[in-house]
Each structure stands twice: as C-alpha cells, then as structure tokens.
C-alpha atoms as a printed R data frame, in Angstrom:
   type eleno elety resid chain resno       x       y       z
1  ATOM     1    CA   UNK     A     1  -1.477  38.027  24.897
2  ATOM     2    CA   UNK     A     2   0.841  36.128  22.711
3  ATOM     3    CA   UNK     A     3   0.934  36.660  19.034
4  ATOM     4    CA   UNK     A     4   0.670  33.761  16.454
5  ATOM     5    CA   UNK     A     5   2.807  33.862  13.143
6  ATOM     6    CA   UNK     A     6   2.582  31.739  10.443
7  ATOM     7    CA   UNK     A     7   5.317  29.253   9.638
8  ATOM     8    CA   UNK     A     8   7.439  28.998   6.483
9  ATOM     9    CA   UNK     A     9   5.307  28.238   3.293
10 ATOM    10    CA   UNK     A    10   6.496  24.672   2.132
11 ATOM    11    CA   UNK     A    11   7.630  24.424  -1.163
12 ATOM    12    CA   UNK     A    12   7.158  21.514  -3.510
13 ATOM    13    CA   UNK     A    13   9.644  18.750  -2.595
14 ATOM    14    CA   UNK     A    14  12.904  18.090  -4.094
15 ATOM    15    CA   UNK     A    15  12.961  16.649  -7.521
16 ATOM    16    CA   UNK     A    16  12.647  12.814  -7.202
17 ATOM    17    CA   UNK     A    17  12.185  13.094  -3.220
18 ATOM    18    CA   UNK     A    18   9.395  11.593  -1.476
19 ATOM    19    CA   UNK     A    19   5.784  12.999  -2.004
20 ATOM    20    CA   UNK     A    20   2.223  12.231  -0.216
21 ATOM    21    CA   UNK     A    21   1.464   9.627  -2.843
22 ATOM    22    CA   UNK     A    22   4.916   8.469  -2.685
23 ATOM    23    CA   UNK     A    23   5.181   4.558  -2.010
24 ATOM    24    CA   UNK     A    24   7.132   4.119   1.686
25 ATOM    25    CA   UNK     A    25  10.704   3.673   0.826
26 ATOM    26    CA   UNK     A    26  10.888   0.057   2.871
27 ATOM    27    CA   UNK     A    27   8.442  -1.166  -0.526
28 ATOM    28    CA   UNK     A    28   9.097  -2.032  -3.913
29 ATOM    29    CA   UNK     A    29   7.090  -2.374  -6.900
30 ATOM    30    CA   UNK     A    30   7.428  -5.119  -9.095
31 ATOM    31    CA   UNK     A    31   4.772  -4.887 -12.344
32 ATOM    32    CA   UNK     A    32   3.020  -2.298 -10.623
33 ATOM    33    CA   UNK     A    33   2.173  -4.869  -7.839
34 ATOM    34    CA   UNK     A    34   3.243  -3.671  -4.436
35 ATOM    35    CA   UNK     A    35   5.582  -5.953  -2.646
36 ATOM    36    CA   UNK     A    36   5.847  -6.044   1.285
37 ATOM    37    CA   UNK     A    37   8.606  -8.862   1.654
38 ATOM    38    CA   UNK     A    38   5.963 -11.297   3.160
39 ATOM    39    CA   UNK     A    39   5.531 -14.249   0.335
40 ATOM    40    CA   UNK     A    40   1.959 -15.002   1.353
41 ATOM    41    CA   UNK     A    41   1.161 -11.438   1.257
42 ATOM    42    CA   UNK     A    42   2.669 -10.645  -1.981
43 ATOM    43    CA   UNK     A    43   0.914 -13.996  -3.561
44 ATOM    44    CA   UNK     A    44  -2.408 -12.671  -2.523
45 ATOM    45    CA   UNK     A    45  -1.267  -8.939  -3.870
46 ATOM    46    CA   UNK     A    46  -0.321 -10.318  -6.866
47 ATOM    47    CA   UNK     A    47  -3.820 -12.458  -7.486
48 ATOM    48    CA   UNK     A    48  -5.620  -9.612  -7.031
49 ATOM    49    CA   UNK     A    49  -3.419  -7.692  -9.416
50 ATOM    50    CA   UNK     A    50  -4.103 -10.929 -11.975
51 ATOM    51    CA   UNK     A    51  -7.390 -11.201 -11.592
52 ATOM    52    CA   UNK     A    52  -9.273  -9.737 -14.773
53 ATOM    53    CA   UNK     A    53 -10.610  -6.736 -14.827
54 ATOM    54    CA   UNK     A    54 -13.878  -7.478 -16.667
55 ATOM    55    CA   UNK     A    55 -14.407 -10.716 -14.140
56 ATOM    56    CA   UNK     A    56 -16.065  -8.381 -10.795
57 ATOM    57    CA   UNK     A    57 -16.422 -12.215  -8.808
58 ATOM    58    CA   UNK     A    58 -12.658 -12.858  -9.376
59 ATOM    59    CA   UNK     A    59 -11.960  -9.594  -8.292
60 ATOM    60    CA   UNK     A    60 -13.621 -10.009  -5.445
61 ATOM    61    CA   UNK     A    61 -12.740 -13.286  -4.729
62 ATOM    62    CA   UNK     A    62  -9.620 -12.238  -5.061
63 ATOM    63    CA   UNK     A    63  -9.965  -9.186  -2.666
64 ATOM    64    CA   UNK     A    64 -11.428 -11.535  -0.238
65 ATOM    65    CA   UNK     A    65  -8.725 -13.869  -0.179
66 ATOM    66    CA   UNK     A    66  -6.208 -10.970   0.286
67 ATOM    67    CA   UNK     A    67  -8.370  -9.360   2.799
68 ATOM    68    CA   UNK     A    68  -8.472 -12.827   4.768
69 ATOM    69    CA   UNK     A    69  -4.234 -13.325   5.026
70 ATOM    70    CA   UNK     A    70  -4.041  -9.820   5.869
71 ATOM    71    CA   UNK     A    71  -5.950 -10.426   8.798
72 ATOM    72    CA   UNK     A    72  -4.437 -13.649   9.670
73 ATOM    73    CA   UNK     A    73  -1.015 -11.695   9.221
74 ATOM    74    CA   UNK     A    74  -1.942  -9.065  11.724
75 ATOM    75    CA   UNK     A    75  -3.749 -11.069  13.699
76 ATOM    76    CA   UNK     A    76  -0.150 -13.350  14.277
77 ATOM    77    CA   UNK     A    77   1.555  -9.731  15.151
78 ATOM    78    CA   UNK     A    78  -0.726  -9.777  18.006
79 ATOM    79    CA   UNK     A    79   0.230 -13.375  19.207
C-alpha cells in the first residue's frame, strides 16, 4: 500500500507577481475598462463601463449590446 504525503505548502506569491484575481498578462486596463485588442469589443466594454450607474435600462442595454458582439465574436472563431 502506497503512502500519500502532502506537497509543499504554497506561499503567497512574489511581490507584484501574478495572483488569482490578477488580470491575464495579454490585457490591459485603460480607466479601469478592460481592453482585449478587438475595437468592437472594447467599444462595447467601454459603453458598458459609461453607462450610468443610477440608469439600470442603460446598463442593461448596455450589457445586452456587449453580450450580443461577444457572441457574434465567438461565434466568427467558429467559422
């Protein structure tokens, strides 16, 4: 019967390295708006980010609309 042993403990990650809530590296952030390097996506990121936060139907709207060229993006990756 084999025995098991536990692994190393991981430690907290290196000062300024990458952690679980850590944007992926291949991103950047411009105003707090998340920016992929695809202009339609990023102009649907950024209305959402615009859209006010008392206003729930331009939110949404806005979330819709974003939620719709995602879609159409991915749905090209499958073309």
């Amino acid at each position: 019967m084999s025995e098991l042993r536990p692994g190393p403990v991981p430690g907290p990650p290196p000062a300024g390295g990458p952690t679980l809530h850590s944007p992926p590296a291949t991103s950047a952030t411009t105003a707090g708006v998340p920016q992929t390097g695809d202009t339609v996506i990023d102009g649907a990121l950024a209305e959402l980010a615009a859209a006010e936060t008392g206003d729930l139907d331009a939110q949404l709207s806005a979330a819709e609309e974003l939620h719709t060229r995602l879609r159409a993006r991915l749905s090209d990756l499958g073309e």
